[in-house]
N, C-alpha and C positions, 0 to 999 in steps of 0.2 A: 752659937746656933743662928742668930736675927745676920751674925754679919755673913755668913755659909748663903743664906734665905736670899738676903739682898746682892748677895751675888749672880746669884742664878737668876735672881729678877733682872739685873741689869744685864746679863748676859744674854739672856732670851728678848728682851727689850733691843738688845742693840744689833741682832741676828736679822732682823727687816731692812733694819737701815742700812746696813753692810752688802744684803744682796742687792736691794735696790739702787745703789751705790754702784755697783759693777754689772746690774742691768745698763743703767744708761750711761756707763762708760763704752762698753761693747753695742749699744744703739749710734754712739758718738761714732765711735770706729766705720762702724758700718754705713752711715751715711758720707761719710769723709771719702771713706772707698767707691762708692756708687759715685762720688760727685768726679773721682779722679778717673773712673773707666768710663762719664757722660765725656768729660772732657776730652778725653783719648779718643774718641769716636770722633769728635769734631775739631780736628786743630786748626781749623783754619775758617770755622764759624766766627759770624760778625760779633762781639759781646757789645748787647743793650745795653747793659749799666756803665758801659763806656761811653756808647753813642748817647746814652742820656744825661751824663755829667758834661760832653759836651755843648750840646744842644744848650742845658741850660746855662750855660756859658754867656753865650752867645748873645749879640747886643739885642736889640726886639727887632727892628729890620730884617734883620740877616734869618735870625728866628722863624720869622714870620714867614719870610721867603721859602723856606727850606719844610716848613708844613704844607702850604698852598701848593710846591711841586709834589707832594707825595699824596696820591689823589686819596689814602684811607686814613691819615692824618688829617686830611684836610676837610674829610667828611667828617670826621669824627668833632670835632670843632663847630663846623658849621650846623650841626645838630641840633645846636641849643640856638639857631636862629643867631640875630645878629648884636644879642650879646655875647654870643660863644667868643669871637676877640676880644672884646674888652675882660672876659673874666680869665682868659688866657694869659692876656699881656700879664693884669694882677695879678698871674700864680704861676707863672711857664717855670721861672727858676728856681718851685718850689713844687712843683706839680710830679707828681714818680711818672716819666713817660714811657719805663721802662716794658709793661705790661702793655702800652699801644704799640710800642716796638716791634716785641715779641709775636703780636699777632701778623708781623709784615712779610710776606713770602720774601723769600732766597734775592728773589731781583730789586726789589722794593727796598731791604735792607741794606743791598748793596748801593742802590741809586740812595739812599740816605745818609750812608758814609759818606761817599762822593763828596754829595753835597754838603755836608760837614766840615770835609776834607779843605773843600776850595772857599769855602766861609770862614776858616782858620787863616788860611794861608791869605787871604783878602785884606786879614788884619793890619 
């Protein structure tokens, strides 16, 4: 009878864990699928986590360069007055710029590649 008892306990006990379990398997699912129909809408959008891995590549010079042309980078810096470069320099290759990216219209992005592009090949 206690071992019947403790069955049913463990059974009902383990009943939460199991749906919960295949709740956020099918939440898993479904954000994987949203992210591949955002993707399919834009095949040929610029990816910031690209242009920000390169960026922080980049020597401080060339870096530097490539913020000062992008006038909402460049604002975004000069903000903090005129230690905003210096705290720059200290964090640029460690700094996430992918959320300043993201805010950059369609031309801005592109003028950013660009500029990426020909600070690579400079190398």
């Amino acid at each position: 009878m206690k071992t019947i008892f403790a069955l049913i306990l463990l059974g009902i006990a383990g009943l939460p864990g199991l749906a919960w379990a295949q709740d956020a398997s099918t939440q898993d699912a479904g954000r994987d699928a949203g992210a591949a129909v955002q993707t399919a809408e834009k095949p040929d959008a610029l990816d910031s986590r690209q242009m920000e891995r390169d960026l922080q590549r980049l020597p401080w010079p060339n870096f530097r360069a490539i913020v000062e042309a992008v006038p909402k980078l460049r604002a975004g810096v000069e903000a903090y007055g005129t230690a905003g470069w210096q705290i720059v320099q200290a964090n640029y290759t460690r700094y996430h710029w992918q959320k300043n990216i993201d805010k950059l219209d369609d031309v801005q992005k592109r003028q950013l590649a660009e500029l990426i592009q020909a600070a690579k090949a400079a190398r």
